[in-house]
VEXDREN-2710 file (C-alpha; in Angstrom, 1 decimal):
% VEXDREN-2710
k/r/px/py/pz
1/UNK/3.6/-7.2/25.3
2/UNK/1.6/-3.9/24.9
3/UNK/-1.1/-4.5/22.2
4/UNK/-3.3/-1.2/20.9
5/UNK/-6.5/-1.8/19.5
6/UNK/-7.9/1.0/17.5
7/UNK/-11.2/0.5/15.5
8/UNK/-13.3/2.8/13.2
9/UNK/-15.4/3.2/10.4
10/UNK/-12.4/4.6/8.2
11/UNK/-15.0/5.4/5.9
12/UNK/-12.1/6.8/4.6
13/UNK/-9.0/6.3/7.1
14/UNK/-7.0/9.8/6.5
15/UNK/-4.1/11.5/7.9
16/UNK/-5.7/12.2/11.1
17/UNK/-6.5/8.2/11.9
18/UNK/-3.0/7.9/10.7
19/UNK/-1.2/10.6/13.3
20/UNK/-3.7/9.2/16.4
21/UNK/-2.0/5.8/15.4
22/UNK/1.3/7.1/15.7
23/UNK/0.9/9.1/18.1
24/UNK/-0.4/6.3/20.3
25/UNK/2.2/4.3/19.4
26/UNK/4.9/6.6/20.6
27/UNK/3.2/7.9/23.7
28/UNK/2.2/4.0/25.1
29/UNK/5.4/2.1/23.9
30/UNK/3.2/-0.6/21.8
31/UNK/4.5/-4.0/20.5
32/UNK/1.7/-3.9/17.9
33/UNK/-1.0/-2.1/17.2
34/UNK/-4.2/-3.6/15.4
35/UNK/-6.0/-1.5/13.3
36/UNK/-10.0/-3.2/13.2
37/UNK/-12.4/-1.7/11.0
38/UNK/-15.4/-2.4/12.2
39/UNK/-18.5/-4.4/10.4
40/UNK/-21.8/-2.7/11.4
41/UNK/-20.6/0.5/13.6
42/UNK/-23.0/0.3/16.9
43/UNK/-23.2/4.1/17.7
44/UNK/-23.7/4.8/14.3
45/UNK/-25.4/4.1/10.8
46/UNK/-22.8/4.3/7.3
47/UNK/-24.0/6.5/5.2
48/UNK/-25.7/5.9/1.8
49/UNK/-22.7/5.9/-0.9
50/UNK/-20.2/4.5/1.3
51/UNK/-17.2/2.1/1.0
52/UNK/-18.0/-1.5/1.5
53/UNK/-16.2/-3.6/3.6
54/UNK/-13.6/-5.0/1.7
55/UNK/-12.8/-1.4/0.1
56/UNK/-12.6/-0.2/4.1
57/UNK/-10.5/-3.0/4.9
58/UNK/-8.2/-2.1/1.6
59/UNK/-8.0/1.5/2.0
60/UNK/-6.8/0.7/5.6
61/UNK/-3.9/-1.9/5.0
62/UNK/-3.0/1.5/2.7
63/UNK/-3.2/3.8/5.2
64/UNK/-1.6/2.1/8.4
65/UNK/0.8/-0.2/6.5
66/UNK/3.8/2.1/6.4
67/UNK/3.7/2.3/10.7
68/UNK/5.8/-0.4/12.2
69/UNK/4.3/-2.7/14.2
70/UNK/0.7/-1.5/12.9
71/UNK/-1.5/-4.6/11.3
72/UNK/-5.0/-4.7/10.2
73/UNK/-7.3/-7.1/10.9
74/UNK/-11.0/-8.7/9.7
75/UNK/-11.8/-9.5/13.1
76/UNK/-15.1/-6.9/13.3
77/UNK/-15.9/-7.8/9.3
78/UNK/-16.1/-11.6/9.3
79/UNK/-17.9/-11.2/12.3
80/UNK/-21.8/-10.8/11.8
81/UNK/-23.9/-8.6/13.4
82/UNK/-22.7/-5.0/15.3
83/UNK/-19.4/-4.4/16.0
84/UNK/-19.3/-4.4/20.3
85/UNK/-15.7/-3.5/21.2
86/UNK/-16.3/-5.9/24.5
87/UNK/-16.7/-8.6/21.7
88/UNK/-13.2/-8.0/20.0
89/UNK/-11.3/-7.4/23.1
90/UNK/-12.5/-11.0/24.3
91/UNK/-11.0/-12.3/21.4
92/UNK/-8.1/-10.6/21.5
93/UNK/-7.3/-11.2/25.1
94/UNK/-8.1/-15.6/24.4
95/UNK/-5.4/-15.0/21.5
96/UNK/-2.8/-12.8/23.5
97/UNK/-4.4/-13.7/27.6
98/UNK/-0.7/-12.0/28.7
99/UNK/-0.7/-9.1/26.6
100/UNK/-1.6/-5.6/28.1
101/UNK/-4.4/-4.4/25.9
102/UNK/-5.0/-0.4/25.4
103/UNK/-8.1/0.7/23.6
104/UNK/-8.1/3.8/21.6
105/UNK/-10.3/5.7/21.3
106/UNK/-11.2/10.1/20.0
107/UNK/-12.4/12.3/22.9
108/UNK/-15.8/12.0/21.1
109/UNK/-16.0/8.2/21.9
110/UNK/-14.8/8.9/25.6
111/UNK/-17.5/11.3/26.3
112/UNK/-20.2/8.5/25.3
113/UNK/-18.0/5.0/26.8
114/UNK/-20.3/4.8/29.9
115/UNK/-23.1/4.0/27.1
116/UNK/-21.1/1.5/25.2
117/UNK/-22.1/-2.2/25.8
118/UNK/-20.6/-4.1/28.5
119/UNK/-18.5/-0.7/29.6
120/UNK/-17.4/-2.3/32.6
121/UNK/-16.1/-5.3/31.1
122/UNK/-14.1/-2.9/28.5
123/UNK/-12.1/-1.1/31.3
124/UNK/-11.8/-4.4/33.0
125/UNK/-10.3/-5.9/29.3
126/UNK/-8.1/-3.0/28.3
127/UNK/-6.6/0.2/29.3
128/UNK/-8.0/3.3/27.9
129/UNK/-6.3/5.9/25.8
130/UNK/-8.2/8.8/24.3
131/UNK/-6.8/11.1/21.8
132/UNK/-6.5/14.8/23.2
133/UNK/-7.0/17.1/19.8
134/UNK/-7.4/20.3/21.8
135/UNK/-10.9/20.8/20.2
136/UNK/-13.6/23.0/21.4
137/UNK/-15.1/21.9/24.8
138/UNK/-12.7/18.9/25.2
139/UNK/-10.7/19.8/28.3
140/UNK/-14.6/20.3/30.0
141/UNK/-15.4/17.0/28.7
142/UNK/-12.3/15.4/30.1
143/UNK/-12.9/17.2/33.3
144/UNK/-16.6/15.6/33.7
145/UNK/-15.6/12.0/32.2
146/UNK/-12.8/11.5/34.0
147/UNK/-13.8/10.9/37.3
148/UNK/-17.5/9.3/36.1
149/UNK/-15.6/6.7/34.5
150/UNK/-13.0/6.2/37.4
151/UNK/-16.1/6.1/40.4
152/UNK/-18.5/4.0/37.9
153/UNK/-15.8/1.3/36.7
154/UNK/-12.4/1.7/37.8
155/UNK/-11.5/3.5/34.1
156/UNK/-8.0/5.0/34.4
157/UNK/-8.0/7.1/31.1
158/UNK/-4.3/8.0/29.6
159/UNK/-4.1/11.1/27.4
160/UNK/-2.6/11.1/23.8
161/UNK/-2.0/14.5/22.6
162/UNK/-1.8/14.7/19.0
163/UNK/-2.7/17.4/16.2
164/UNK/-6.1/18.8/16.2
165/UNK/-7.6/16.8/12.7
166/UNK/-8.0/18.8/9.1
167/UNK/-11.8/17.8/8.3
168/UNK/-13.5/14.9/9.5
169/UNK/-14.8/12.1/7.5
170/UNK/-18.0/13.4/6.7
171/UNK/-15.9/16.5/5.4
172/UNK/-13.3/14.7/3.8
173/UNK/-16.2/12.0/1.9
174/UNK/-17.7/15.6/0.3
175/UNK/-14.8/17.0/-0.6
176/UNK/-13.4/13.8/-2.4
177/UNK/-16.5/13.8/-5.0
178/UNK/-15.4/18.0/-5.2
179/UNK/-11.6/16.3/-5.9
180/UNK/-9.9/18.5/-3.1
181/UNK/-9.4/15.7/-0.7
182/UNK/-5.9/14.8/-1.4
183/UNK/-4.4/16.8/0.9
184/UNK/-6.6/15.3/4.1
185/UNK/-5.0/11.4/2.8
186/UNK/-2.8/9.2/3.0
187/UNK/-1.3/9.3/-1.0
188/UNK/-2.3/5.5/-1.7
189/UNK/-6.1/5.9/-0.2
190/UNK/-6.1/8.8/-2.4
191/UNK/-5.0/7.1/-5.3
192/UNK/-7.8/4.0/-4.3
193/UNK/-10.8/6.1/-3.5
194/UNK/-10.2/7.3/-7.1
195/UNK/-9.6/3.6/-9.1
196/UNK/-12.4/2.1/-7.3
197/UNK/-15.0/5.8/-8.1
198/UNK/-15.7/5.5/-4.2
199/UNK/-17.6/8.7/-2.7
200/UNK/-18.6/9.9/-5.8
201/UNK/-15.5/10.7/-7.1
202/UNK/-15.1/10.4/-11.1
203/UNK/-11.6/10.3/-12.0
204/UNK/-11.0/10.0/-16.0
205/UNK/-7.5/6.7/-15.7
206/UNK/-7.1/7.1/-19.4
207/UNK/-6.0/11.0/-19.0
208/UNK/-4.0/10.9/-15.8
209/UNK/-0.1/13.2/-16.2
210/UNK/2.4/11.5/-13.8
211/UNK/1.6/13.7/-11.1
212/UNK/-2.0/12.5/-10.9
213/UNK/-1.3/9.3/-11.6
214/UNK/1.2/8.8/-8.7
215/UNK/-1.0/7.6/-6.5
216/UNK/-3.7/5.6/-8.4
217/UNK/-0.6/3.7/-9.2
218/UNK/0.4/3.4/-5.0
219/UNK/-3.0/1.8/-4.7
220/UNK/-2.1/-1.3/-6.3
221/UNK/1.2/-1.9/-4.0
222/UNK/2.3/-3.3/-0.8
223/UNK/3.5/-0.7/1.8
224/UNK/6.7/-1.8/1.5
225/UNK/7.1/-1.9/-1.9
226/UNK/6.3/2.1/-2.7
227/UNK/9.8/3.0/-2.0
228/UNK/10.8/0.8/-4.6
229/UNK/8.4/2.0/-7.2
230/UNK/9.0/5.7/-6.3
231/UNK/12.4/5.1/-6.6
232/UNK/12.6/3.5/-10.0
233/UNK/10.5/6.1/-11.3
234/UNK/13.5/8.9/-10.0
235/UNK/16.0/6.2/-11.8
236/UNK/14.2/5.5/-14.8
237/UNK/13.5/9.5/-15.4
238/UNK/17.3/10.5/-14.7
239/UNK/18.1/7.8/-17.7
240/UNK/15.7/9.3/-20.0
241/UNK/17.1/12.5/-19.1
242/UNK/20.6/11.9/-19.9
243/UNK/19.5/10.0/-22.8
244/UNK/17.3/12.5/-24.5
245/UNK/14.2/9.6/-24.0
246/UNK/10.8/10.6/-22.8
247/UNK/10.8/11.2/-19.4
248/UNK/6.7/11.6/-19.0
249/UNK/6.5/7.9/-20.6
250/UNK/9.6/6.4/-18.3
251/UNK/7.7/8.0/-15.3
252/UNK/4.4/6.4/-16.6
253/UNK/5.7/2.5/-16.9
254/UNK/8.0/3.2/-13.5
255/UNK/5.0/4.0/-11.9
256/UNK/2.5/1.3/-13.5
257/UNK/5.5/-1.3/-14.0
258/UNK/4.8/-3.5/-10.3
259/UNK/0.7/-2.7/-10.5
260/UNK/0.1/-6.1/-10.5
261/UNK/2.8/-7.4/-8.2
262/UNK/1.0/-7.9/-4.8
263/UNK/-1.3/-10.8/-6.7
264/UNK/-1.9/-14.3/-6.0
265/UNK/-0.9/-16.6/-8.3
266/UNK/-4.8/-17.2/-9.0
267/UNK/-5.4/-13.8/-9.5
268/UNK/-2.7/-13.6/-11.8
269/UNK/-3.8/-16.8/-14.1
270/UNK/-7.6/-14.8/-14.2
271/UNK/-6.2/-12.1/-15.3
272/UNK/-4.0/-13.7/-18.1
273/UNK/-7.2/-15.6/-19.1
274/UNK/-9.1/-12.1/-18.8
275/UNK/-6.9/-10.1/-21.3
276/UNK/-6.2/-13.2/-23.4
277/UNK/-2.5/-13.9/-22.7
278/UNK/-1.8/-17.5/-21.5
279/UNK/1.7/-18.0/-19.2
280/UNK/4.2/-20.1/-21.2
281/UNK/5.7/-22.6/-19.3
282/UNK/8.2/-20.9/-17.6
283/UNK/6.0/-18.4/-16.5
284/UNK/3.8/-21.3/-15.4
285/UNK/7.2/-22.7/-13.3
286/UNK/8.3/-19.3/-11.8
287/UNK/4.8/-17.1/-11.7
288/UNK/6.7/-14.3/-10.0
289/UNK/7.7/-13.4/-13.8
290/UNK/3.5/-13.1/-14.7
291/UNK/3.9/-9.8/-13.0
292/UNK/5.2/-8.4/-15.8
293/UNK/2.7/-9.4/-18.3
294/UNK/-0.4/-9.0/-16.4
295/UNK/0.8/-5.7/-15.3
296/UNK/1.4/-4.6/-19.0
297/UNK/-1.7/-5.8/-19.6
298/UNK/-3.8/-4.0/-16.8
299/UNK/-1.9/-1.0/-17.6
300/UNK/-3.1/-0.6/-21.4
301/UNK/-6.8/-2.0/-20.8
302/UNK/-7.2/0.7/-17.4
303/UNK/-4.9/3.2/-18.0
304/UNK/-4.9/3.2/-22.2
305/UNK/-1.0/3.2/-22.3
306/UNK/0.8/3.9/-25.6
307/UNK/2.5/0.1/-27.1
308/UNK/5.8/2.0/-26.0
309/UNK/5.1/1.9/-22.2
310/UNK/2.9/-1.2/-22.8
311/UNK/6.5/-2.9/-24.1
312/UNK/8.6/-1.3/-21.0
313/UNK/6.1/-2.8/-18.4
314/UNK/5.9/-6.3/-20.5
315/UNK/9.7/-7.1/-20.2
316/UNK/11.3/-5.1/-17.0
317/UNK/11.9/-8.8/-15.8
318/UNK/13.4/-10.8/-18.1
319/UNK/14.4/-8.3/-21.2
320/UNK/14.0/-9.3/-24.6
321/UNK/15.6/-9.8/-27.9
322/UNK/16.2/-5.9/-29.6
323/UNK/14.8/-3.8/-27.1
324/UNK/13.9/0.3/-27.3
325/UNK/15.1/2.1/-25.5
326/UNK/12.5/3.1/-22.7
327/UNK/12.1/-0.7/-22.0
328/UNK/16.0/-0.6/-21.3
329/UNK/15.2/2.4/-19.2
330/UNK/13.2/0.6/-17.3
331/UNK/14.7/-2.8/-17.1
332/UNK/17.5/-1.2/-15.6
333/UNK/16.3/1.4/-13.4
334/UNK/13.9/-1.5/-12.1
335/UNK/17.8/-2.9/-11.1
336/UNK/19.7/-0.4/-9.4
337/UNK/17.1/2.4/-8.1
338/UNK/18.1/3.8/-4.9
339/UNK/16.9/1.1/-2.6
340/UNK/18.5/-1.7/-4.0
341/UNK/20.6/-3.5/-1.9
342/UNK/22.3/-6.7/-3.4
343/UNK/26.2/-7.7/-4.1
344/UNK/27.4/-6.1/-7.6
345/UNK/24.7/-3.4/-7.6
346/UNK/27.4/-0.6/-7.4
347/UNK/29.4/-1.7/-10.3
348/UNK/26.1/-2.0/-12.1
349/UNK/24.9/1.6/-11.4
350/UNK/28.4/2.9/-12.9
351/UNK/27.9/0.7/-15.5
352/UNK/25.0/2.2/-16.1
353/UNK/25.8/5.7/-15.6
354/UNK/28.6/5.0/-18.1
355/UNK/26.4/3.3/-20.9
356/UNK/23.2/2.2/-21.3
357/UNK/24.1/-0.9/-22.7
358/UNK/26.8/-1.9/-20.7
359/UNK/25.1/-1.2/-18.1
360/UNK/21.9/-4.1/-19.7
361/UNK/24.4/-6.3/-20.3
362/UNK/26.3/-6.2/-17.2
363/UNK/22.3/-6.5/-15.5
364/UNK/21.5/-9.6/-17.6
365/UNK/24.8/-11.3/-17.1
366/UNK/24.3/-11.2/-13.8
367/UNK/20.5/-12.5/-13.5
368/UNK/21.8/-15.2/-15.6
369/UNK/25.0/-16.2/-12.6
370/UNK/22.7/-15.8/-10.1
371/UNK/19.7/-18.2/-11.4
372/UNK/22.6/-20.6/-12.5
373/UNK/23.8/-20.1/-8.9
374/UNK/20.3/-21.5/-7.4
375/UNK/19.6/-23.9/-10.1
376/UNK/17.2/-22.3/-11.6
377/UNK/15.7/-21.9/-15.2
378/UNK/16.8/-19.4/-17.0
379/UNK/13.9/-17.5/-19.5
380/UNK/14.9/-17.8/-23.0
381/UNK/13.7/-14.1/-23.6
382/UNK/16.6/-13.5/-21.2
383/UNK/19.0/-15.4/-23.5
384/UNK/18.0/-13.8/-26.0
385/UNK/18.6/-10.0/-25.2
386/UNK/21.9/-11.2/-23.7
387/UNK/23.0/-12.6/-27.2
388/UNK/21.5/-9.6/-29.1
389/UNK/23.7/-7.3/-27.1
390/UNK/26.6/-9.5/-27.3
391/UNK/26.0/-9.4/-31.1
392/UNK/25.9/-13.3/-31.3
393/UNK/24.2/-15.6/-33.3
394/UNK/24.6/-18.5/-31.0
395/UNK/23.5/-19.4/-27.3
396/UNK/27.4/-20.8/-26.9
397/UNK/29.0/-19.7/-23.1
398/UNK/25.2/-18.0/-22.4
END
């Protein structure tokens, strides 16, 4: 197994952290790749107004988590003191003693190896791979490290070409508090850097159009959950389209409507005791439904959303009794957005296509079979909208 190591600051991790990774990852045929922000950097102080920790470690599960293979790690951060590289690759190589290690590394951090602690034990640990950028003075600097590091300890150093980098971090940290970084990051670290006010950055959440809010509201997700959100926002504005709906609110609750999806369960209960709004039982039973409520919730206390989108958020999972029409928006282009993959979902997107109700009922009906399927409680809010639709007064056959 080939394992890359590449650690940093990412004080923030951009684009170009994010090309070197792939880059590396193509050009060395890695199995994994672990991405280790480091705790206190040894060759360098942070500077005043950075990113702590945790907010590094964040912004990087953000940044890598869309590469395969690519995982970040806490090994540097829960480990006191400066950050020696020897001192991680030792513990990688007692976790993985067969796997072939490569450390990455810029051409910047090559030119300066030979005074890294324990250098000799580094190239003895792991292979080295330096990022070739083709900046100024770095095929001289190859030409002089090269052989110092082959004579001194045995260092064969592979070259990654990649693209030369926008800005660097000390560029990108200034023009973030100027709000013309966007374009140097990766769209969720974007989104974070201006949630969290990191780097001086003072970003009005109450005032956001769509656009801007796009990727505050990627900050909150899993990688692999933006496809999802992205593509229930395209869903949910083609419905409001074709049904004369706002499209500006349906693209607001798509966006916000998983914000709090990635949660604990913990983290979920303080926020239902935070905004007042205890689980019922159900919720309690199946807290993959509390989603929905904290989420609403969050959404109206951070990003002052109207009652409107408040209500589509609240009840995208298990509908309710008389619903408007942007909550049906959403419920169902929460269901059948482009990356949905399930048995029925085609006959549910004509459904929909055909009528917006149909389409609702045919979406409850089938939450219902499947929970009755797996034995599972079924909400009574869910009832409910089925019976309202059906126009009955009575829970008989639902």
């Amino acid at each position: 197994m080939r394992i890359g190591i590449y650690g940093g600051t990412f004080n923030p991790p951009h684009l170009g952290h994010v090309h070197a990774a792939e880059a590396a990852g193509r050009a060395l045929a890695l199995d994994r790749l672990l991405i280790v922000p480091d705790n206190i950097p040894p060759h360098k102080a942070l500077p005043e107004g950075s990113a702590d920790n945790e907010q590094r470690l964040e912004m990087a599960r953000l940044a890598f988590g869309a590469i395969p293979n690519a995982e970040v790690t806490d090994l540097e951060v829960r480990r006191a003191g400066k950050s020696f590289t020897v001192d991680t690759l030792r513990a990688i190589h007692a976790a993985e003693p067969e796997a072939e290690l490569w450390l990455l590394m810029g051409s910047d951090m090559l030119a300066c190896l030979h005074l890294w602690h324990e250098p000799e034990e580094i190239v003895r640990l792991a292979h080295i791979a330096a990022f070739v950028r083709g900046a100024a003075g770095e095929e001289e600097m190859f030409r002089r490290m090269l052989p110092l590091l082959r004579s001194n300890f045995g260092a064969d150093v592979t070259q990654v070409p990649m693209e030369a980098l926008a800005a660097s971090s000390t560029e990108i940290r200034r023009r973030a508090a100027e709000g013309t970084a966007a374009e140097l990051l990766p769209e969720p670290v974007w989104g974070y850097i201006q949630r969290m006010g990191l780097y001086g950055v003072k970003t009005d959440l109450t005032r956001l159009t769509p656009c801007q809010l796009r990727p505050v509201a990627l900050s909150y997700l899993k990688p692999g959950r933006v496809a999802h959100v992205l593509g229930t926002e395209e869903t949910a504005v083609r419905l409001a389209r074709r049904l004369g709906a706002d499209e500006k609110k349906a693209r607001t609750a798509a966006l916000l409507h998983d914000c709090t999806k990635k949660l604990s369960l913990p983290e979920q209960l303080a926020l239902c005791e935070k905004y007042g709004a205890p689980p019922d039982a159900l919720e309690r039973q199946m807290p993959q439904l509390l989603h929905a409520k904290t989420g609403a919730h969050l959404a109206r206390d951070v990003f002052a959303v109207d009652d409107e989108i408040y209500g589509a958020i609240r009840w995208h999972t298990t509908g309710r009794e008389d619903m408007t029409c942007l909550e049906k928006v959403i419920y169902l282009a929460d269901c059948i957005e482009p990356a949905r993959r399930y048995p029925g979902v085609e006959e549910l997107r004509r459904a929909a296509a055909e009528d917006l109700d149909k389409g609702l009922t045919l979406a409850l009906e089938m939450t219902v079979r499947r929970m009755e399927r797996l034995g599972e409680p079924i909400h009574e809010n869910t009832r409910k909208a089925l019976r309202f639709l059906k126009g009955q007064e009575s829970s008989d056959g639902i």
